[in-house]
Residue, then its C-alpha position, 0 to 999 in steps of 0.5 A: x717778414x712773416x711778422x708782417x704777413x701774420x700781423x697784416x691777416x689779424x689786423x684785416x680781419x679787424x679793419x672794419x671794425x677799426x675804420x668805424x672808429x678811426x679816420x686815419x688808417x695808416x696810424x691805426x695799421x702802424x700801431x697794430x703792427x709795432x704793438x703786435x711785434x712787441x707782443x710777439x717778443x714778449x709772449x715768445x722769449x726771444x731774448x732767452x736761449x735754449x741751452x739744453x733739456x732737463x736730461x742733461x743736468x740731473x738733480x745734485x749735478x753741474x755742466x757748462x755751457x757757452x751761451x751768446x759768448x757767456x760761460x755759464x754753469x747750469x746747476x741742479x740743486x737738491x730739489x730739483x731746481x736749475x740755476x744758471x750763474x757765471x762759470x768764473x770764479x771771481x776770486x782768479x778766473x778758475x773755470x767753477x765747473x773744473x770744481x765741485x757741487x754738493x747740491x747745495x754749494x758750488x766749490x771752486x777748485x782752486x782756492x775753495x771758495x764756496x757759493x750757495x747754488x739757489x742765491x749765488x752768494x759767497x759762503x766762504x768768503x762772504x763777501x763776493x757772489x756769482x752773477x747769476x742768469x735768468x732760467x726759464x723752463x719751457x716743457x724739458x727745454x732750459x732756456x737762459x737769458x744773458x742780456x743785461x747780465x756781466x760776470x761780477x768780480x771780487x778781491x783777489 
């Protein structure tokens, strides 16, 4: 509704303007609206979920978040940089914050298995990676989007 109310002000204060240069109104009105909503999802990060602030993973460190029904691990790797991959190892379900960062690696405490925190890639073993989650920074807000994004599994 408030969608509506804001786009329904701009576009008023455009109206003279747009019925000079068109005769059907209603159309113009309509693709306003389904323009501006779009414009509004887009310019805001709707599909993007704050998890946390920069203060809660400090460089070198790792912390677990449930995010829109996803387990997910934030990692601050050497440098700085936030990284948001699968929580599971897809060796055998084991829970990776349970595991150890070195700020370069993830290490699953099960059997071992490593992954490169900037890429999520297997190091030991080579192949098998981690799926990883887009991360935007907004201020000190870490926001992470897990739309179109599925836990990847390997052999066992």
């Amino acid at each position: 509704m408030l969608i509506d109310l804001v786009s329904t002000a701009l576009f008023l204060r455009i109206s003279p303007w747009l019925t000079l240069c068109s005769r059907d109104f209603e159309q113009v009105l309509t693709t306003f609206q389904v323009c501006f909503i779009v414009w509004i999802e887009l310019e805001s990060g709707m599909s993007f979920t704050k998890v946390c602030t920069v203060d809660d993973v400090w460089e070198g460190e790792m912390a677990p978040f449930t995010v829109d029904g996803h387990e997910i691990v934030l990692v601050c790797g050497d440098g700085g940089s936030i990284k948001a991959f699968q929580a599971m190892c897809p060796h055998q379900d084991i829970s990776l914050a349970e595991g150890k960062f070195d700020g370069k690696k993830l290490i699953c405490r099960a059997h071992l298995w490593q992954f490169d925190a900037e890429t999520g890639k297997g190091i030991n073993p080579s192949d098998c990676a981690l799926a990883e989650y887009p991360v935007k920074l907004d201020g000190e807000d870490v926001y992470v989007k897990t739309e179109g994004v599925e836990p990847l599994f390997a052999h066992t």
